[in-house]
Jmol script that loads the backbone (N, CA, C; Angstrom):
load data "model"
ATOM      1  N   UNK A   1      12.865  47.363 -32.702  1.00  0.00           N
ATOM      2  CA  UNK A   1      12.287  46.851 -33.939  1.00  0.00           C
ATOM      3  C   UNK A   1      10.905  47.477 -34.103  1.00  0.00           C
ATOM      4  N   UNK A   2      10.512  48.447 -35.360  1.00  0.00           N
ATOM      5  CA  UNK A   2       9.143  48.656 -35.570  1.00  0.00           C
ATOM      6  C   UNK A   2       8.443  47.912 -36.095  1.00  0.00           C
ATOM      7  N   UNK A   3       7.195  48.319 -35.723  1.00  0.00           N
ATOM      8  CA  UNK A   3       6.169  47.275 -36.083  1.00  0.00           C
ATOM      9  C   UNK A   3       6.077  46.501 -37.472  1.00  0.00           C
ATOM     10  N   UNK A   4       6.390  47.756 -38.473  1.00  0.00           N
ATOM     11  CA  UNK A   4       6.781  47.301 -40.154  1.00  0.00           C
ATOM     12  C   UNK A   4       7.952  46.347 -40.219  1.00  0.00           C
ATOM     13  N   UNK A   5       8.898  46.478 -39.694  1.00  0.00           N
ATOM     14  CA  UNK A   5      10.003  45.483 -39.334  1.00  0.00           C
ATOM     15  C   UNK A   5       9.430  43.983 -38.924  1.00  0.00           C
ATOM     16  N   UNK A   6       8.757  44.223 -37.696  1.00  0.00           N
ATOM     17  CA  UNK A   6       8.452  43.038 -37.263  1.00  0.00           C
ATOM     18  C   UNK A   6       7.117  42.398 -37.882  1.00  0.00           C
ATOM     19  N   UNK A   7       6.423  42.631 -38.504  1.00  0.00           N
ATOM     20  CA  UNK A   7       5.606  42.241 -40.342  1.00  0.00           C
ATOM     21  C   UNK A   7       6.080  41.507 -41.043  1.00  0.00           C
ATOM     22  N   UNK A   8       7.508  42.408 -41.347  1.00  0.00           N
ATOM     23  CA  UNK A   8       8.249  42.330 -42.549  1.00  0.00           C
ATOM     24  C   UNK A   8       8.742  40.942 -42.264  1.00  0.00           C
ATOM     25  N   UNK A   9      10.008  40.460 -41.215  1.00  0.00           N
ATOM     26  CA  UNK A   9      10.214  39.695 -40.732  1.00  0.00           C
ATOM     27  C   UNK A   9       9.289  38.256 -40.736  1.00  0.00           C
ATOM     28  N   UNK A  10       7.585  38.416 -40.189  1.00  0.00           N
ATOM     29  CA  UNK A  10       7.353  37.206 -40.380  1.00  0.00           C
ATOM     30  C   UNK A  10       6.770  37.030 -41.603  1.00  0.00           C
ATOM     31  N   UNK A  11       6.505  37.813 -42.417  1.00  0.00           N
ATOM     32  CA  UNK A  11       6.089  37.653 -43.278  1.00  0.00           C
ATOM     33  C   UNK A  11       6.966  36.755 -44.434  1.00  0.00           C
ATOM     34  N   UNK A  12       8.405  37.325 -44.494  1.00  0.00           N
ATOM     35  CA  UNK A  12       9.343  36.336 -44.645  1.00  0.00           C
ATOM     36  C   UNK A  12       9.648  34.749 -44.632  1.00  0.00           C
ATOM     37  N   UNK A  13       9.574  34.927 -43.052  1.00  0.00           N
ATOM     38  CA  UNK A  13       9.509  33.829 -42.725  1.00  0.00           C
ATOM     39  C   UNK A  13       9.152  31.993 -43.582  1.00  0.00           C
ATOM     40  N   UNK A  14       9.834  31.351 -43.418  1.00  0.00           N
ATOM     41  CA  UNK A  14       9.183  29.814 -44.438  1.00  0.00           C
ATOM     42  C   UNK A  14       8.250  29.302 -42.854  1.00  0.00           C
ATOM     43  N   UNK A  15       8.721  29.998 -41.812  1.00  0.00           N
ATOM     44  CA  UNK A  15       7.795  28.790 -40.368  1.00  0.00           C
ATOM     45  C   UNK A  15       7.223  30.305 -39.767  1.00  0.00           C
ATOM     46  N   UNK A  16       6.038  30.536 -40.144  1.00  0.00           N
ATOM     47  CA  UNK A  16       5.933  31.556 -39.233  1.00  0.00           C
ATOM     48  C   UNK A  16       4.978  31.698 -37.764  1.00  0.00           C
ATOM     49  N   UNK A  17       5.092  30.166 -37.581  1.00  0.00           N
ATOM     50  CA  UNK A  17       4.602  29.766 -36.301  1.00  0.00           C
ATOM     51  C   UNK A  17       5.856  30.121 -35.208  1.00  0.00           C
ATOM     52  N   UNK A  18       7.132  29.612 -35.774  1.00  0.00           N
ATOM     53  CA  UNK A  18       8.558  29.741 -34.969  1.00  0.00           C
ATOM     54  C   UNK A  18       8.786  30.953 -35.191  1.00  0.00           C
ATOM     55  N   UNK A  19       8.104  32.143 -36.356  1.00  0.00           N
ATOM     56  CA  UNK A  19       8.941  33.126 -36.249  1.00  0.00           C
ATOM     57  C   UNK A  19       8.485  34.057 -35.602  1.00  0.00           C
ATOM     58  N   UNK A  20       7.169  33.814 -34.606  1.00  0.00           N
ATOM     59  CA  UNK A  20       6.389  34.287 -33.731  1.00  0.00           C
ATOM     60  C   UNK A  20       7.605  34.307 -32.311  1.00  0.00           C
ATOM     61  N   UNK A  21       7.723  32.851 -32.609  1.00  0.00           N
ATOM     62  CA  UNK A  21       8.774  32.881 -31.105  1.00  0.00           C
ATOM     63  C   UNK A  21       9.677  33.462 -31.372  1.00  0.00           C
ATOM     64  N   UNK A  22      10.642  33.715 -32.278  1.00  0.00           N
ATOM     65  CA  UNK A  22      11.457  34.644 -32.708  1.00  0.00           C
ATOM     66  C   UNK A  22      11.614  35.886 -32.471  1.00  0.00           C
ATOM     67  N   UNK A  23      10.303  36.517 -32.820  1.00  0.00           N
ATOM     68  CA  UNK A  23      10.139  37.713 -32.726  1.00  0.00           C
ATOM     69  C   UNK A  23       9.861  38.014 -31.161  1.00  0.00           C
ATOM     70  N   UNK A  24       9.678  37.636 -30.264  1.00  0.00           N
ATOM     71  CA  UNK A  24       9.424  37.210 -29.030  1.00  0.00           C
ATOM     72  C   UNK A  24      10.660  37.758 -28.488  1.00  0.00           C
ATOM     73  N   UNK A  25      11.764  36.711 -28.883  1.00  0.00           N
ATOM     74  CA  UNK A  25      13.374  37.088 -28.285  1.00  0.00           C
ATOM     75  C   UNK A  25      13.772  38.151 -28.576  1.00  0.00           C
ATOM     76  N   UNK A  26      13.442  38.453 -30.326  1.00  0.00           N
ATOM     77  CA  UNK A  26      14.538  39.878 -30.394  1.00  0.00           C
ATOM     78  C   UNK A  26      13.953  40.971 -29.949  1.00  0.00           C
ATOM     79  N   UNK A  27      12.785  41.148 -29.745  1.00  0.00           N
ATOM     80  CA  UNK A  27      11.913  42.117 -29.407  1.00  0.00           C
ATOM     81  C   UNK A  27      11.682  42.055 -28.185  1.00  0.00           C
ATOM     82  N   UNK A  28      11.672  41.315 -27.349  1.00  0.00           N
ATOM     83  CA  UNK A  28      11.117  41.822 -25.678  1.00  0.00           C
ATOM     84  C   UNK A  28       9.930  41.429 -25.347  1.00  0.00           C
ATOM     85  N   UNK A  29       8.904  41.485 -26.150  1.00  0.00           N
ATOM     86  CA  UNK A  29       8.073  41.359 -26.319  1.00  0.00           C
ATOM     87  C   UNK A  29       7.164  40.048 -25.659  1.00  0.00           C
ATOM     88  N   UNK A  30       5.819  39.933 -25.722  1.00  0.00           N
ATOM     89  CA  UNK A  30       5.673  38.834 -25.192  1.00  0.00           C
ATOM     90  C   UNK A  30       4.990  38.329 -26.527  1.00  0.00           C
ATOM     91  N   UNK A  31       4.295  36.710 -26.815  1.00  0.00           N
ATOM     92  CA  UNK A  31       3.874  36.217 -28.001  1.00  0.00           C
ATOM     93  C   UNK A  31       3.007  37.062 -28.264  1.00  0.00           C
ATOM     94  N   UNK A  32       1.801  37.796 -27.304  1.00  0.00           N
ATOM     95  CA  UNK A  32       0.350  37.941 -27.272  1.00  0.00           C
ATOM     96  C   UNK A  32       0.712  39.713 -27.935  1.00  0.00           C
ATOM     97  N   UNK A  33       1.820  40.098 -27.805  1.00  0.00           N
ATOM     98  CA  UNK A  33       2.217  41.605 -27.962  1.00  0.00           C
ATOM     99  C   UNK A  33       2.402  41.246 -29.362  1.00  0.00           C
ATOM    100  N   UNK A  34       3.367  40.501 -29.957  1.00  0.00           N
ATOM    101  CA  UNK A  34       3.731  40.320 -31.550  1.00  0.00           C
ATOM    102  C   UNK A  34       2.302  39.184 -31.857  1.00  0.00           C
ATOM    103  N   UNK A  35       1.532  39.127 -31.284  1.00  0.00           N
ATOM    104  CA  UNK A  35       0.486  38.317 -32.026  1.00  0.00           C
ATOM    105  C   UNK A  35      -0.740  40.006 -32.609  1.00  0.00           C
ATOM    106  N   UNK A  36      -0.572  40.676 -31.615  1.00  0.00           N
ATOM    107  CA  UNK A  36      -1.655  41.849 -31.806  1.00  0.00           C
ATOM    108  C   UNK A  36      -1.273  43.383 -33.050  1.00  0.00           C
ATOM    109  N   UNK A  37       0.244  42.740 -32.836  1.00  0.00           N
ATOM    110  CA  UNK A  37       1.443  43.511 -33.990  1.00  0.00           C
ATOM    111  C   UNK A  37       0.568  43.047 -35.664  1.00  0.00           C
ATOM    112  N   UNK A  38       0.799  42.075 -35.064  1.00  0.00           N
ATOM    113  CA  UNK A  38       0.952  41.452 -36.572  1.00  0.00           C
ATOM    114  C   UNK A  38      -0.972  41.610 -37.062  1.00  0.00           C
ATOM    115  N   UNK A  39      -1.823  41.120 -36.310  1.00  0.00           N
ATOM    116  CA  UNK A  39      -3.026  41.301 -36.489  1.00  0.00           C
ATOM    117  C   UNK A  39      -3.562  43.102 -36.635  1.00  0.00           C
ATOM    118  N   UNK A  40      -3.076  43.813 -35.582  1.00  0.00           N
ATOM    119  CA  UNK A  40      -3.173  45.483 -36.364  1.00  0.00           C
ATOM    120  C   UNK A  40      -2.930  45.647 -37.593  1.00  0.00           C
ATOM    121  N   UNK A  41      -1.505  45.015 -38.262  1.00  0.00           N
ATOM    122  CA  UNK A  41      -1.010  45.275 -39.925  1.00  0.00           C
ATOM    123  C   UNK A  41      -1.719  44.324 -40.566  1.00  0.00           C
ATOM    124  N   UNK A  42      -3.188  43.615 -40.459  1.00  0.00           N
ATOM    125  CA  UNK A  42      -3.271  42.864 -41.067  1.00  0.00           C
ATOM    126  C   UNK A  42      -2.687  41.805 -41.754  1.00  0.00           C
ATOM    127  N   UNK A  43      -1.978  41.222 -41.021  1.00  0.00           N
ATOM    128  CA  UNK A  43      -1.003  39.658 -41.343  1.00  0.00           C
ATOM    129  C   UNK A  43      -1.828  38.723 -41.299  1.00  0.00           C
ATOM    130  N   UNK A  44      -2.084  37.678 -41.697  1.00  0.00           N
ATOM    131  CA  UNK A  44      -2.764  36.481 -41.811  1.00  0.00           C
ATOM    132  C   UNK A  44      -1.975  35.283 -40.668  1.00  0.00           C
ATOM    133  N   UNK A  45      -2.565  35.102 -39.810  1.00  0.00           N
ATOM    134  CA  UNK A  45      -1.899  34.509 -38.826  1.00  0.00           C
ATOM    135  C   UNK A  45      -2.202  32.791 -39.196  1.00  0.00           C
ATOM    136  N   UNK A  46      -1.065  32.022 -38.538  1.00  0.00           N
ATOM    137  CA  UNK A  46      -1.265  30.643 -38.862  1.00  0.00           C
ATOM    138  C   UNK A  46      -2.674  29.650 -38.150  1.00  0.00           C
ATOM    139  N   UNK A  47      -3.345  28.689 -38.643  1.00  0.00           N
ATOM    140  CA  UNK A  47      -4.606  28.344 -38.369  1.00  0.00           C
ATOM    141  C   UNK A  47      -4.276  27.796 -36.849  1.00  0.00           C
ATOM    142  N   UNK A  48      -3.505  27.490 -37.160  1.00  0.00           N
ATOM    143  CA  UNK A  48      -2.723  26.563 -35.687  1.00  0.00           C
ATOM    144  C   UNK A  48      -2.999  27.944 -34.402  1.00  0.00           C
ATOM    145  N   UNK A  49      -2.739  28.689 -34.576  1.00  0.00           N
ATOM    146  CA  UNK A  49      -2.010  29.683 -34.278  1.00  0.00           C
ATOM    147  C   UNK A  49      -3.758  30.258 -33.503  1.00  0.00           C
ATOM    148  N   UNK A  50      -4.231  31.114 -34.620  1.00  0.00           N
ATOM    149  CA  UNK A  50      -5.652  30.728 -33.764  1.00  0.00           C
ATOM    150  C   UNK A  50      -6.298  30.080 -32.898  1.00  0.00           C
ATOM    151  N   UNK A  51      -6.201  28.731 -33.644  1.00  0.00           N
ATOM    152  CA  UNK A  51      -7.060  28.099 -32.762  1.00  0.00           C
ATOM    153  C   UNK A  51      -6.384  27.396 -31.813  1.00  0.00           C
ATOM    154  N   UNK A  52      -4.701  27.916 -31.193  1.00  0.00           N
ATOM    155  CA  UNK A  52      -4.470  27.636 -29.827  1.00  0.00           C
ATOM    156  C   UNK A  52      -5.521  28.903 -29.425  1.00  0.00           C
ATOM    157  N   UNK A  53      -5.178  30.009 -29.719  1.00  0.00           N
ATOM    158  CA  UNK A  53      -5.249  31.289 -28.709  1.00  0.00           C
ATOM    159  C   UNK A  53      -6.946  31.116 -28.136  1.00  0.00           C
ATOM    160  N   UNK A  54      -8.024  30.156 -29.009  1.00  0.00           N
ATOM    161  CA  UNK A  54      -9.421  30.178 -29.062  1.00  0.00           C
ATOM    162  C   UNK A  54      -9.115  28.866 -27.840  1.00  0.00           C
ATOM    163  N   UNK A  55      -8.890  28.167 -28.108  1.00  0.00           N
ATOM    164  CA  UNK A  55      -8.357  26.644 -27.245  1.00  0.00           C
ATOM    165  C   UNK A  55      -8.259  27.129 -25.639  1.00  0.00           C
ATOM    166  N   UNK A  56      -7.100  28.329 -25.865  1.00  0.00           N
ATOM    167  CA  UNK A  56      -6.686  29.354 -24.261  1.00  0.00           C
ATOM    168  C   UNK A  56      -7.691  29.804 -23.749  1.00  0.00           C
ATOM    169  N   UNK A  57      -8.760  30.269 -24.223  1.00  0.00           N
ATOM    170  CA  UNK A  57      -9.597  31.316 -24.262  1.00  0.00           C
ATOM    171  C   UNK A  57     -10.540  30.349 -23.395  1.00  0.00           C
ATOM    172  N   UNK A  58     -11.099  29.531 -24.309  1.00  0.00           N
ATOM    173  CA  UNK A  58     -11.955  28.527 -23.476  1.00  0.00           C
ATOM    174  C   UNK A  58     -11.617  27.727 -22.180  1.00  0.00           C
ATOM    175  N   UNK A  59     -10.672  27.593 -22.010  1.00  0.00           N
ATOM    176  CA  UNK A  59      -9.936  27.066 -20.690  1.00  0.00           C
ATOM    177  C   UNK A  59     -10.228  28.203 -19.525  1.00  0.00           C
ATOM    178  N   UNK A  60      -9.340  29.670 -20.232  1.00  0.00           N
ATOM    179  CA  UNK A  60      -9.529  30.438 -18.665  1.00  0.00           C
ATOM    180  C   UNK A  60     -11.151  30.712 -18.638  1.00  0.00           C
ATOM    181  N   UNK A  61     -12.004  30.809 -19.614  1.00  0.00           N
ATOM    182  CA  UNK A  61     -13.221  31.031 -19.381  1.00  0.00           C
ATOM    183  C   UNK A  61     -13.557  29.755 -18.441  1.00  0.00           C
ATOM    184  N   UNK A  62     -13.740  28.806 -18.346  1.00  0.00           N
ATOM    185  CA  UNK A  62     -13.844  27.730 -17.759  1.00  0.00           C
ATOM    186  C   UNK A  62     -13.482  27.690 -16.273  1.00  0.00           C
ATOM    187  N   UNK A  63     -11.817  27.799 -16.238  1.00  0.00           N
ATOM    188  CA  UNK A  63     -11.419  28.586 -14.670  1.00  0.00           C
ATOM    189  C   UNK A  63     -12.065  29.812 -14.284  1.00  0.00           C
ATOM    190  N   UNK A  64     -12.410  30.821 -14.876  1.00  0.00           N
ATOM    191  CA  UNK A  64     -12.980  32.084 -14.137  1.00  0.00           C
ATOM    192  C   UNK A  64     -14.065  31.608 -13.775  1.00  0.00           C
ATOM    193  N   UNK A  65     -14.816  30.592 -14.558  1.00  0.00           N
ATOM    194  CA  UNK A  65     -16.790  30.318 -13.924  1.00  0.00           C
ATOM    195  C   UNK A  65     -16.252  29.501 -12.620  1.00  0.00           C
ATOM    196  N   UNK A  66     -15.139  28.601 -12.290  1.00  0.00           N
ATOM    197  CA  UNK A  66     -15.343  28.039 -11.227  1.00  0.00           C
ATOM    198  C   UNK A  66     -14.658  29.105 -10.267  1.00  0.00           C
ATOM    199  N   UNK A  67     -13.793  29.995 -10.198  1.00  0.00           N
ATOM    200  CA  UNK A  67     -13.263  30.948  -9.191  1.00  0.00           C
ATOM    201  C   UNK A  67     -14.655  31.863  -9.067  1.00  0.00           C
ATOM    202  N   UNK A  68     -15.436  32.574 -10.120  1.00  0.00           N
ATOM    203  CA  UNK A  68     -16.126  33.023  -9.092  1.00  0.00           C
ATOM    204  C   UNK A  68     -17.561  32.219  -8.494  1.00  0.00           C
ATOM    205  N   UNK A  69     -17.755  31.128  -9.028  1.00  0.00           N
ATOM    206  CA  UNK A  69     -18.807  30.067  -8.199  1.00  0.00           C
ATOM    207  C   UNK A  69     -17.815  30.200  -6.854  1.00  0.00           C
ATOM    208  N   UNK A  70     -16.578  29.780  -6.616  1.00  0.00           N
ATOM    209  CA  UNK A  70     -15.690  29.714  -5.244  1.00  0.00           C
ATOM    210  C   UNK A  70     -15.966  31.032  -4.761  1.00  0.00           C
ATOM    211  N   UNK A  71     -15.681  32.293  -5.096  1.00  0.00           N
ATOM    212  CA  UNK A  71     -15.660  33.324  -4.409  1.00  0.00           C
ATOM    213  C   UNK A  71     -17.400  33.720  -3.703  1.00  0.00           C
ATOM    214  N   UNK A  72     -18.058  33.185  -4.717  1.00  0.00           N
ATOM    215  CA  UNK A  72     -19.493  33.523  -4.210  1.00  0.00           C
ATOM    216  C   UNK A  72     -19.533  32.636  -2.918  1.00  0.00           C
ATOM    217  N   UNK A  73     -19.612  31.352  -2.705  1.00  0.00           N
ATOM    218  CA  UNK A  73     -19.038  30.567  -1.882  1.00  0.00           C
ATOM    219  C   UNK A  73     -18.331  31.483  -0.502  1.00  0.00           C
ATOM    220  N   UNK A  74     -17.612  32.078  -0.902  1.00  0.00           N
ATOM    221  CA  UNK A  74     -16.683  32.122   0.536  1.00  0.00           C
ATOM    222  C   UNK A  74     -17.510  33.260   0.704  1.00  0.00           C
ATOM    223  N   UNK A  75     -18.106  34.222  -0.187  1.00  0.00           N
ATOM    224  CA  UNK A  75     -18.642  35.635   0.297  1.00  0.00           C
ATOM    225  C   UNK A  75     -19.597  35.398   0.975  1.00  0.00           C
ATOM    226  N   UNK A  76     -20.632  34.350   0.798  1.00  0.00           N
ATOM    227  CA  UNK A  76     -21.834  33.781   1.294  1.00  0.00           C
ATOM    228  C   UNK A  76     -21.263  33.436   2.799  1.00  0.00           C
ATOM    229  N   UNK A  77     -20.370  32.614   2.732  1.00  0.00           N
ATOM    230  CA  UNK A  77     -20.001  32.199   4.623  1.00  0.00           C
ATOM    231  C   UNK A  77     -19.323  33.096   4.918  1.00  0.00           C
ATOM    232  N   UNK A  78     -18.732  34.385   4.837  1.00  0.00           N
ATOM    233  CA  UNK A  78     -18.282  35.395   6.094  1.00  0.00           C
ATOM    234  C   UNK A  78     -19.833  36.022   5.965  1.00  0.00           C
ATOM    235  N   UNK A  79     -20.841  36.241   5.159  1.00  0.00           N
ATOM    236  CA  UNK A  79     -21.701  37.043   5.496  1.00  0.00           C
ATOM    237  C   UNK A  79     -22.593  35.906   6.518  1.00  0.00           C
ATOM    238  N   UNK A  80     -22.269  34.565   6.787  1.00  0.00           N
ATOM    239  CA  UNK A  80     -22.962  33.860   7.469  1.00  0.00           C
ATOM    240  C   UNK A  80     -24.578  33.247   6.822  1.00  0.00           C
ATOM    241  N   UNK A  81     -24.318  33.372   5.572  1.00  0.00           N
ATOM    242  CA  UNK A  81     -25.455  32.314   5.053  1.00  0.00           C
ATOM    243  C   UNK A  81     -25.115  30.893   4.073  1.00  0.00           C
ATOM    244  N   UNK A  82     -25.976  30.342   4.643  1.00  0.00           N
ATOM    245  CA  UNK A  82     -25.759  29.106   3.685  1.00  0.00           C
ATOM    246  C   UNK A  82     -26.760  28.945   2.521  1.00  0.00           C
ATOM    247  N   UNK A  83     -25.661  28.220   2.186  1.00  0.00           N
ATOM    248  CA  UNK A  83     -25.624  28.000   0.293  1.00  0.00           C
ATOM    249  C   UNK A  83     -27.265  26.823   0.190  1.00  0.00           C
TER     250      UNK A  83
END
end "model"
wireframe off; spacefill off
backbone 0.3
color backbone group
């Protein structure tokens, strides 16, 4: 499926929150691959839709500050200093 295809398709679409997942199955693809499809051709993506991916965003930012506070942590005790 080319990229104009897969446009075309959600653009169609009456749910084009589901036709994200859609495009998902027939394509191979993963959501984040047909989410960057559709944002290159300038598609107007659903609000929902955003503001999960902003929602995601803030979470792993959140986990990465505590993995590397942990990693500083463990690097500090094999080099044998305390915190």
């Amino acid at each position: 499926m080319t990229e104009s295809e897969i446009c075309g398709s959600y653009r169609r679409a009456k749910n084009q929150t589901e036709q994200i997942k859609i495009l998902t199955e027939l394509t191979c693809k993963s959501r984040l691959e047909i989410i960057a499809i559709l944002v290159k051709n300038g598609e107007e993506l659903p609000k929902r839709t955003i503001d999960g991916l902003y929602k995601r965003m803030d979470a792993l930012e959140s986990e990465i500050k505590e993995r590397e506070r942990e990693y500083r942590e463990i690097a500090k005790a094999l080099n044998g200093k305390k915190e």
